[in-house]
Phi, psi and omega in degrees: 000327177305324232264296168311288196286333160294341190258334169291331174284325162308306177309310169295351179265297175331290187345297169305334198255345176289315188290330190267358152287332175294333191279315180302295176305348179259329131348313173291297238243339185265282171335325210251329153321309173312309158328282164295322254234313167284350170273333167297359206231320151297328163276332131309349181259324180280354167299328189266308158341307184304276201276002153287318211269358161261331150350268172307324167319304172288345145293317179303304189306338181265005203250291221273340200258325187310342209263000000 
């Protein structure tokens, strides 16, 4: 009978190590969303940047081949 409780105690002790890993990784997994989610934002600000400060270039440029 001992046998029973050792294996439901084992099992609820796996569970347990399972939920707080599943807790780390979502955790993980949320931080690293975050992440991306500012890094796309940053790249969209050096994209528009990029194409204010290319502008005028492509105006001169279109200047320099009409003539």
């Amino acid at each position: 009978m001992w046998w029973i409780f050792l294996s439901v105690g084992l099992a609820a002790a796996g569970l347990a190590v399972l939920a707080f890993f599943a807790a780390r990784v979502f955790t993980a997994v949320r931080e690293l969303a975050a992440q991306v989610a500012a890094s796309g934002e940053a790249l969209a600000a050096a994209g528009d940047r990029l194409q204010r400060a290319a502008a005028p270039v492509a105006r001169r440029a279109g200047e320099i081949t009409r003539r």
